[in-house]
ROPATOR-735148 format. One record per residue (C-alpha): x, y, z; residue number from 1; residue in three letters. Coordinates in nm, 2 decimals. Layout:
# residues N
<pt X="X" Y="Y" Z="Z" pos="NUM" code="ALA"/>
...
# end
This chain:
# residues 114
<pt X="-3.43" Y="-4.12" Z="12.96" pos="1" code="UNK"/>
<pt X="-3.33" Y="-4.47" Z="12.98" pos="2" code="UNK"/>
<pt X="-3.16" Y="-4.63" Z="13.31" pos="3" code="UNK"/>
<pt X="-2.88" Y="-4.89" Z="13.21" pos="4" code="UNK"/>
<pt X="-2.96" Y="-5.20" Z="13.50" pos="5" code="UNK"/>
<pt X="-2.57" Y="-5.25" Z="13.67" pos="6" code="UNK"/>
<pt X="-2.50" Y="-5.56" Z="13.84" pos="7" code="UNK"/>
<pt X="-2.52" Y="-5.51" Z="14.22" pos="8" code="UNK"/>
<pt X="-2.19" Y="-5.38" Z="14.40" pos="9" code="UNK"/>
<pt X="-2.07" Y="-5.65" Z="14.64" pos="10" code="UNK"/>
<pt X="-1.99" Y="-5.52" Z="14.96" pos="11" code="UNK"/>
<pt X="-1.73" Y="-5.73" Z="15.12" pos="12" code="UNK"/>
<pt X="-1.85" Y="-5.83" Z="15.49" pos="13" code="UNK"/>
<pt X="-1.59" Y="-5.80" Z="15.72" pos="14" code="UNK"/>
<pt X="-1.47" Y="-6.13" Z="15.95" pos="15" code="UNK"/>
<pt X="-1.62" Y="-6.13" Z="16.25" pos="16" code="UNK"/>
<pt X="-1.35" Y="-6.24" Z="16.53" pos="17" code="UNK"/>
<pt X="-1.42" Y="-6.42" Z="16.91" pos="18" code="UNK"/>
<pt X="-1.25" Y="-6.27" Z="17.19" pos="19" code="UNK"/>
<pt X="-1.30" Y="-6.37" Z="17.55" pos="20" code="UNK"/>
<pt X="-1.33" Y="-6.10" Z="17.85" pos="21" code="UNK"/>
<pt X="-1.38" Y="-6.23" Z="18.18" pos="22" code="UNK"/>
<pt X="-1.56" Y="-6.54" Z="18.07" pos="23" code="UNK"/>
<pt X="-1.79" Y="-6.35" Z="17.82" pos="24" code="UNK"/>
<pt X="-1.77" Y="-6.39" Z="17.44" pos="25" code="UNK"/>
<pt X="-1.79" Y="-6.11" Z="17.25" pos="26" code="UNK"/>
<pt X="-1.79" Y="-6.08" Z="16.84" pos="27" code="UNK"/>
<pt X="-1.56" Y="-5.85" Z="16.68" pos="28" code="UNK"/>
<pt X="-1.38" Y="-5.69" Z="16.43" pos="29" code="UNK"/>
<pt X="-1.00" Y="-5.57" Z="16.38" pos="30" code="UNK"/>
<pt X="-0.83" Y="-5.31" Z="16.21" pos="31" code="UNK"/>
<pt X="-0.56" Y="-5.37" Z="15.96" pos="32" code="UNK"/>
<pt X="-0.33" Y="-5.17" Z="16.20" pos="33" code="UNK"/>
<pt X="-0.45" Y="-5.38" Z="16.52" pos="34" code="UNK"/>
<pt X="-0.39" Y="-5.68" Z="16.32" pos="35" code="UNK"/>
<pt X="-0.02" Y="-5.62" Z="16.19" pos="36" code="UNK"/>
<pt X="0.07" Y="-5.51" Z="16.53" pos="37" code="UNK"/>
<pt X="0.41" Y="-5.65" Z="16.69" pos="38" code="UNK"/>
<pt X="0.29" Y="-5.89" Z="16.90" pos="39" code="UNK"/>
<pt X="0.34" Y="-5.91" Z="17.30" pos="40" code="UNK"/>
<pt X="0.60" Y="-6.16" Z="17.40" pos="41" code="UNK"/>
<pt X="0.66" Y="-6.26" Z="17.77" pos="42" code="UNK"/>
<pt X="1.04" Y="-6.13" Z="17.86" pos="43" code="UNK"/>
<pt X="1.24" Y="-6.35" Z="17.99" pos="44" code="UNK"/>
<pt X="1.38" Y="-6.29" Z="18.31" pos="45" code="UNK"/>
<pt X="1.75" Y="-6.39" Z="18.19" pos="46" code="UNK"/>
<pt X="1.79" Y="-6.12" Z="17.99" pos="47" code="UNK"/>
<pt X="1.86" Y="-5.78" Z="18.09" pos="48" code="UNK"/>
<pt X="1.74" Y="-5.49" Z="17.86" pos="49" code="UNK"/>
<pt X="1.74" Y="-5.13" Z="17.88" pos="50" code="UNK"/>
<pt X="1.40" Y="-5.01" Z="17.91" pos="51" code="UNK"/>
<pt X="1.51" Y="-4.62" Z="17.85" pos="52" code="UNK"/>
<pt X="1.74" Y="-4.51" Z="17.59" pos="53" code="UNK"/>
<pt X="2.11" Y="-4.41" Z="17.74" pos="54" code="UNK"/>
<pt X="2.49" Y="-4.42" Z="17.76" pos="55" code="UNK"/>
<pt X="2.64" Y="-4.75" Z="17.93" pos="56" code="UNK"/>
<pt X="2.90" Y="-4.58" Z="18.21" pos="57" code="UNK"/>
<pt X="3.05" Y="-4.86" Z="18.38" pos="58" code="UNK"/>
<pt X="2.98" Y="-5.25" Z="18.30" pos="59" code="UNK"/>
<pt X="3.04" Y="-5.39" Z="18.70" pos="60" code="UNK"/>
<pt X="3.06" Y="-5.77" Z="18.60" pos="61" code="UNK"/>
<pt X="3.20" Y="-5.99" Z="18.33" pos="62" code="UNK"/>
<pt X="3.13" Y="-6.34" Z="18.20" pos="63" code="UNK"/>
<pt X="3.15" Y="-6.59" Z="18.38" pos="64" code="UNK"/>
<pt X="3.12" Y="-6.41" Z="18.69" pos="65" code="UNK"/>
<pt X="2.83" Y="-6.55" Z="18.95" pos="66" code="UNK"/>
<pt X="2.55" Y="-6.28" Z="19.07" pos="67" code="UNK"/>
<pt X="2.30" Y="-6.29" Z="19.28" pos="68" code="UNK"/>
<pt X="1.92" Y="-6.12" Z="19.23" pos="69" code="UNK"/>
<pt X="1.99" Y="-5.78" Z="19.32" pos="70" code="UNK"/>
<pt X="2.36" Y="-5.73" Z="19.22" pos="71" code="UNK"/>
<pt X="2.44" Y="-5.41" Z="19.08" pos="72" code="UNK"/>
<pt X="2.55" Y="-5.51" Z="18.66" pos="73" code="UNK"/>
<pt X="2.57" Y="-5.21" Z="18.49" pos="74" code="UNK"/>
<pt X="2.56" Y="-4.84" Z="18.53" pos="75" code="UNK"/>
<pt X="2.35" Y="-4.70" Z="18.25" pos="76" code="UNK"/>
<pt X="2.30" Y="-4.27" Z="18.20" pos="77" code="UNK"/>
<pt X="1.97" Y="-4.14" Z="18.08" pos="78" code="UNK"/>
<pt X="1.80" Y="-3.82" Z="18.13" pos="79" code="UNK"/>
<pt X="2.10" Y="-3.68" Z="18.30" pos="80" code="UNK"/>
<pt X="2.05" Y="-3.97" Z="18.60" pos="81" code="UNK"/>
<pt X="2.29" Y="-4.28" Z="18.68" pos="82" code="UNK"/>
<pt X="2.08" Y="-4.57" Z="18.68" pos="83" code="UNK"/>
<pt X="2.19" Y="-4.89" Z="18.86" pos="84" code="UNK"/>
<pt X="2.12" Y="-5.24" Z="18.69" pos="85" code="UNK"/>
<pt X="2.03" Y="-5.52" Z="18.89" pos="86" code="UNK"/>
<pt X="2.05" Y="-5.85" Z="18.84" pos="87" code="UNK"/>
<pt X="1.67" Y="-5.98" Z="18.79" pos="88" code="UNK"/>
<pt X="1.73" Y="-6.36" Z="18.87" pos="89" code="UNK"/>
<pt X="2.01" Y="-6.52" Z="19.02" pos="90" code="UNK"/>
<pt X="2.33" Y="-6.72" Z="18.79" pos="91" code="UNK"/>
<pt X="2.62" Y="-6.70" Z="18.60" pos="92" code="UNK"/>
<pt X="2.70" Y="-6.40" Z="18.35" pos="93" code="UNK"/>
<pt X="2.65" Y="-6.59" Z="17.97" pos="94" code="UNK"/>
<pt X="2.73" Y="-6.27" Z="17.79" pos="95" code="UNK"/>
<pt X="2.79" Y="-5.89" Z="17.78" pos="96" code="UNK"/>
<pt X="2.64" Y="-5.71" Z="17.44" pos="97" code="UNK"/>
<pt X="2.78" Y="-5.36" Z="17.60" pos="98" code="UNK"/>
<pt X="3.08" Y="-5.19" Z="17.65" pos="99" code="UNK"/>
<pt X="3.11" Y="-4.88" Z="17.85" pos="100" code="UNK"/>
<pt X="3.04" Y="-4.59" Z="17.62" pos="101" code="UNK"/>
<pt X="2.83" Y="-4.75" Z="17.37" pos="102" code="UNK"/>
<pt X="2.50" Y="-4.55" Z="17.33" pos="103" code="UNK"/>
<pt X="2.18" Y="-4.79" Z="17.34" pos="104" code="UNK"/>
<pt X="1.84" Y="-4.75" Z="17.24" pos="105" code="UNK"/>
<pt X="1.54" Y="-4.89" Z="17.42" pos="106" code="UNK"/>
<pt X="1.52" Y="-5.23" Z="17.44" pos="107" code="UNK"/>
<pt X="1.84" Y="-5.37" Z="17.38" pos="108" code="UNK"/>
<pt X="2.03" Y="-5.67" Z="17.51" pos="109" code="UNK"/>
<pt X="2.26" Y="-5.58" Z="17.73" pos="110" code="UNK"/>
<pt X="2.33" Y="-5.86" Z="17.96" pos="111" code="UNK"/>
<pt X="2.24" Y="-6.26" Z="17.93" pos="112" code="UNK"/>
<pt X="2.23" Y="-6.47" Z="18.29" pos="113" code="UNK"/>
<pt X="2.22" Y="-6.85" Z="18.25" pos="114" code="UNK"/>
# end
């Protein structure tokens, strides 16, 4: 019996990544999925976006109009329930995206306040 000699199968190594937890530094690696992920991004406070899927039943301002934080926007139906929108920050209405009736999915633009 004779053993044919193969050249060495080269194992690729994978990257090693630095991530910082409470001031320690630890030495990782990430998964395709982790890496590919949609990445975080701060909301901004000017925009108002439905954070459940529903049905818009009433729109309560319209551009131009000045509101204050806490001023009821929009009445939005999900899950059977009437949810009032607030305004998050106090200004002026830039632009509506909705109109009562429309069905919208979870995160979607409903209001801009400059």
């Amino acid at each position: 019996m004779t053993v044919k000699k193969t050249d060495p199968i080269e194992v690729k190594k994978p990257e090693l990544k630095k991530i910082m937890v409470h001031g320690d530094t630890y030495h990782t690696t990430f998964t395709k999925k982790y890496q590919n992920r949609q990445k975080w991004v701060k909301p901004d406070p000017k925009e108002v976006v439905s954070i459940i899927p529903g049905t818009i039943r009433q729109v309560l301002v319209k551009e131009g109009d000045r509101v204050s934080q806490s001023d009821k926007l929009l009445v939005l139906e999900a899950m059977k329930m009437m949810n009032t929108i607030s305004a998050p920050v106090s200004g002026t209405v830039k632009s509506i995206r909705v109109k009562e009736g429309d069905c919208v999915p979870k995160g979607t633009l409903m209001i801009e306040i400059e």
